[in-house]
N, C-alpha and C positions, 0 to 999 in steps of 0.2 A: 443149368439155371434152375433155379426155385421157381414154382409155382408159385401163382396170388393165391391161390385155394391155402398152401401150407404156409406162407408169410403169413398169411389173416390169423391161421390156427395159432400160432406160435405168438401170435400178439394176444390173442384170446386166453390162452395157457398163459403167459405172464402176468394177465388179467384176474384171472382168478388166484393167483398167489398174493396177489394185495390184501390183507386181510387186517393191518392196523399203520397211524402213521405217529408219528412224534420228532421234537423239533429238539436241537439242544442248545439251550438258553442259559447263557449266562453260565455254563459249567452243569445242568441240571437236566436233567429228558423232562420235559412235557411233553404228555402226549396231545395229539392233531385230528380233530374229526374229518374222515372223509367224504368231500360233498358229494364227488360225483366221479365216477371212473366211466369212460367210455372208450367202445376199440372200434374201426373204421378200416378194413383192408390192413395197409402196414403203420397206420398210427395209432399209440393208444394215448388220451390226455389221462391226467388223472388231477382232481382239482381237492386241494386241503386246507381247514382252517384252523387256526389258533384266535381265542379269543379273551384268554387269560396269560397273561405272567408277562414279565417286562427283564430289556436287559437285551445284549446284542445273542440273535441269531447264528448259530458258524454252521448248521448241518441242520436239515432236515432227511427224513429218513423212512421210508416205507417197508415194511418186514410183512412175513406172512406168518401162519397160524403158529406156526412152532417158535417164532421171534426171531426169524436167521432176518437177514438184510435183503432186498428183495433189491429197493434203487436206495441210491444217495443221493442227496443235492448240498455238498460242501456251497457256503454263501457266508455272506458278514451283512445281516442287516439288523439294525436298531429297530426294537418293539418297543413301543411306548404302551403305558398298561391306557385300559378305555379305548384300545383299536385293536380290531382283529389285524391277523395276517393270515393273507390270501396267497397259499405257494401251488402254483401249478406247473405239471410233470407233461412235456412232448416228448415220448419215445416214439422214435420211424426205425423201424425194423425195415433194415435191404440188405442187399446178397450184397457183395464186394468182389468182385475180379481182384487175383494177385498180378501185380504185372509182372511179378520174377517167379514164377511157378517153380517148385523142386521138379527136377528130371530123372525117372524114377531111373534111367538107363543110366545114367551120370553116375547116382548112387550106388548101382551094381557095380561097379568099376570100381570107385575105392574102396569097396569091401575084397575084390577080388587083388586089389592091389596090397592091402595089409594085409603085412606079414603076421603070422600066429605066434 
């Protein structure tokens, strides 16, 4: 089981990769001011705004310093110009149990079963 000490970290380390946001409207990137990022144990929000350009919304998009894709948020919403849009980001970072675990002894078997 994971520690709350390293899930916090690992929300913190995601944290710090945020470094720009942008929206794609209407076929075109605008870019998204970031208002506020905050991390709390295994949640980080991160809050953005657009307050220019009009035309439907499909993806807004958070990248870090080198422009790789950090999160996505695929969406369909209508911007009307003279109103901001306000998109805000809930990532909960938790462990997951597999209920069908691989069986490492399983595996030894059919390697020893295949023939060369």
């Amino acid at each position: 089981m994971l520690s709350e000490n390293l899930i916090s970290e690992v929300v913190k380390f995601i944290e710090l990769q945020i470094d720009s946001a942008e929206m794609i409207i209407s076929g075109k990137v605008v870019p998204m001011e970031i208002l506020r990022t905050e991390s709390k144990g295994n949640m980080l929000k991160v809050f953005t705004n657009a307050s220019s350009g009009k035309g439907e919304v499909t993806d807004i998009v958070l990248k870090d310093a080198k422009g790789k894709v950090v999160i996505t948020k695929p969406d369909s919403v209508l911007k009307a110009t003279g109103y901001s849009l306000v998109a805000s980001f809930y990532i909960r970072i938790r462990e997951v149990e597999i209920d069908d675990p691989i069986n490492i002894f399983e595996l030894g078997k059919e390697r020893k079963d295949e023939s060369i």
